[in-house]
N, C-alpha and C positions, 0 to 999 in steps of 0.2 A: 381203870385210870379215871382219877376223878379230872373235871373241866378246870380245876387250876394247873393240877399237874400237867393238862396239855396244854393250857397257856404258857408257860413255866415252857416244857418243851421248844414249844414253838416259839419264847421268845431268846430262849439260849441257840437254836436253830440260825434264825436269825442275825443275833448280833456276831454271832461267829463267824458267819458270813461275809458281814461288814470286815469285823477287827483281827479275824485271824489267831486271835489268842483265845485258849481258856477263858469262861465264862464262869465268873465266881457270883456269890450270894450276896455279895455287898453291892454291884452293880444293880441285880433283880427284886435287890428289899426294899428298893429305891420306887423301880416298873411298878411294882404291884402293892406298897405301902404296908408291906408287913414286915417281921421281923427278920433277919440274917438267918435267925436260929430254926425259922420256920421254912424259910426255904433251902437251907441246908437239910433239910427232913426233905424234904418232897425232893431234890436232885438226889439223895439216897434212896428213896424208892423208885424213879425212874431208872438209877440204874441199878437196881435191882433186877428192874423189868428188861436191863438190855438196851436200854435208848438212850443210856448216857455212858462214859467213862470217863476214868480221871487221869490223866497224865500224871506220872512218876515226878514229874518235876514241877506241877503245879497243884494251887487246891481247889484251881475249878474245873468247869466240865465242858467236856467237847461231846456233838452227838456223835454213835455211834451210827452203820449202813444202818441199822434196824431202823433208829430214830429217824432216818432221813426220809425210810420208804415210808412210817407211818405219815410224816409231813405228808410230800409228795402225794399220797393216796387220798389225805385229806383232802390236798388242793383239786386232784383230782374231782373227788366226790364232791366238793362244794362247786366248783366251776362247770365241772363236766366240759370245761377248755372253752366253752364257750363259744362251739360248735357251730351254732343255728347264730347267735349274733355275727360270730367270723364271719362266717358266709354274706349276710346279709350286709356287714360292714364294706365289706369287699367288693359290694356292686358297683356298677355305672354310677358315675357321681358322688360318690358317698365317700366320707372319708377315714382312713383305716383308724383303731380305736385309741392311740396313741401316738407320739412324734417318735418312738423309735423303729415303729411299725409302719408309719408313714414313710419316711425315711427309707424304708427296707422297701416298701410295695415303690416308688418315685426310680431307685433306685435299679430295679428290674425291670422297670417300665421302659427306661432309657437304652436299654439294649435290643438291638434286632436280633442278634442271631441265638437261639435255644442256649449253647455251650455258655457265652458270655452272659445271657441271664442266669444261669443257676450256677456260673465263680463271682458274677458280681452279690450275688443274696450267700454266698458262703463266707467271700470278702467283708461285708457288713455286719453278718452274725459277728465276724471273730474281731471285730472292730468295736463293735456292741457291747462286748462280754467280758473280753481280753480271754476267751477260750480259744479252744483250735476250732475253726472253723470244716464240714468236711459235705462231699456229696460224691454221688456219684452220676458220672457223664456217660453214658453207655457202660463199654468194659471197663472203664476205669475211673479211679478215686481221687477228687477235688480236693487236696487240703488247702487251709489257710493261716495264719495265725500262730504257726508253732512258737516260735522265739517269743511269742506273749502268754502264751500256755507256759513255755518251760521257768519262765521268771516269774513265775507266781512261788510264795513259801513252802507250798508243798511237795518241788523239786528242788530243794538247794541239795538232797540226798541223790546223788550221780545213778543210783541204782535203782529209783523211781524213774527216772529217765528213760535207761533199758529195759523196763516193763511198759512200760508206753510207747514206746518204738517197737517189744515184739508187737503189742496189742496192734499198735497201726499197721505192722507186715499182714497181720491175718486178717483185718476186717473186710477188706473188700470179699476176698474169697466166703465169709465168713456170712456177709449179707446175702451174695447172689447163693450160696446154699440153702442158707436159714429163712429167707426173704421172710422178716418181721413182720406181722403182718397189721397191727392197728395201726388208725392213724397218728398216734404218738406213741413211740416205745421209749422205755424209761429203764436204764438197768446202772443200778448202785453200787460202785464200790464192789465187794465178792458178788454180787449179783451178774457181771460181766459176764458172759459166757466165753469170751478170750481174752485171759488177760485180767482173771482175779485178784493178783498181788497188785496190780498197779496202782489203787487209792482214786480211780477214776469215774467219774459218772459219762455215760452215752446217752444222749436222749436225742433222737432222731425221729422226725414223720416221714411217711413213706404218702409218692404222691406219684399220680401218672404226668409221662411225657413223652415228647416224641419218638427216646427211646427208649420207654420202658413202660410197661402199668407198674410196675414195683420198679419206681427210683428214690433214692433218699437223698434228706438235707438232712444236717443237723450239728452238735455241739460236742466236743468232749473237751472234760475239764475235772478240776478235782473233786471231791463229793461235796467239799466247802465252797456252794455257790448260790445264789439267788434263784430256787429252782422257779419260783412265780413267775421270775422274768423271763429264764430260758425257756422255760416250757412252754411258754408266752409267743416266744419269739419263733421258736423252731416252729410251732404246728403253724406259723400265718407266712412263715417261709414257703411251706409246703402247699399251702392254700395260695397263697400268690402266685407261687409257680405252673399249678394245677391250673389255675382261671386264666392264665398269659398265655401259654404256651401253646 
């Protein structure tokens, strides 16, 4: 793949995320100041490669899971989450690296008791995001946020609905079996391991608390989403909750 092509990518990635709609060649001839005809070439070899497709009813292009995890891997690999500054953000006096993070770390801070810090940081993701918010409190599973999750465009289909409600019957059983093990797990679309028809992203950190060394926070939502932000958001959840608790 050459560096336009993942430009090109990463900026149909993107505006999809914003608009919700197909992403055509006249918006990106625009971005990158070349031709229509030129970047209608390079979206036919992305999906070629499997990171683009075209909707039957339109003539631009939505990413495909593929294209999502190369994003995501990228961000990964360029950030590396940002690990050693979290930490260091997150000390005595210092302040978190953002105002929605601020907001998030101010927000946990306010509560005394373990349970009401980690529904009030699930509360805020799903406020944050308009994703479902989710954690887990000992043996049992925090949601937040559904009715903002389900009114997003990629549920007006009734039977994406009931792929997401199985997906949420299994998770819990599904984590305390599998207990994920890095500090941020990331699973796209068919990459789900319950709950592959669903059109969903889970990206969850796993962090210790009082009851557990493997408890989770984290997010689920369509795969059409701001993974920078979310990913963003989830691991300093987990990192908030870890340094409080």
């Amino acid at each position: 793949m050459t560096e336009r092509q993942k430009e090109i990518l990463f900026a149909i990635i993107e505006e999809y995320a914003e608009m919700a709609a197909p992403v055509g060649s006249v918006t990106l001839a625009k971005l990158f100041n070349v031709s229509s005809a030129t970047i209608r070439s390079e979206m036919a070899r992305l999906e070629t490669l499997g990171l683009l497709s075209s909707p039957h009813t339109s003539a631009g292009r939505i990413p495909t899971d593929a294209g999502y995890r190369f994003y995501v891997n990228s961000l990964t690999e360029r950030d590396v989450m940002r690990e050693v500054s979290a930490n260091r953000l997150l000390g005595p006096g210092e302040k978190a690296p953002n105002r929605n993070i601020h907001a998030l770390e101010v927000r946990i801070h306010s509560q005394e008791r373990t349970d009401y810090a980690i529904r009030s940081a699930v509360d805020m993701l799903a406020e944050l995001t308009g994703n479902l918010g989710l954690a887990t409190i000992g043996e049992q599973l925090y949601l937040s946020g559904i009715s903002k999750l389900f009114a997003q465009p990629e549920f007006l289909d009734n039977s994406k609905i009931q792929d997401v409600a199985q997906l949420l019957d299994n998770l819990e059983p599904w984590l305390r079996e599998a207990r994920p093990g890095e500090p941020l797990n990331i699973f796209i679309g068919q990459e789900n391991p319950i709950g592959k028809a669903s059109g969903v992203s889970l990206i969850i950190s796993k962090f210790r608390s009082p009851y557990s060394d493997s408890s989770y926070i984290g997010l689920l939502g369509p795969t059409r989403q701001n993974y920078a932000e979310t990913m963003s958001l989830v691991r300093h959840a987990g990192l908030i909750l870890e340094n409080t608790l």
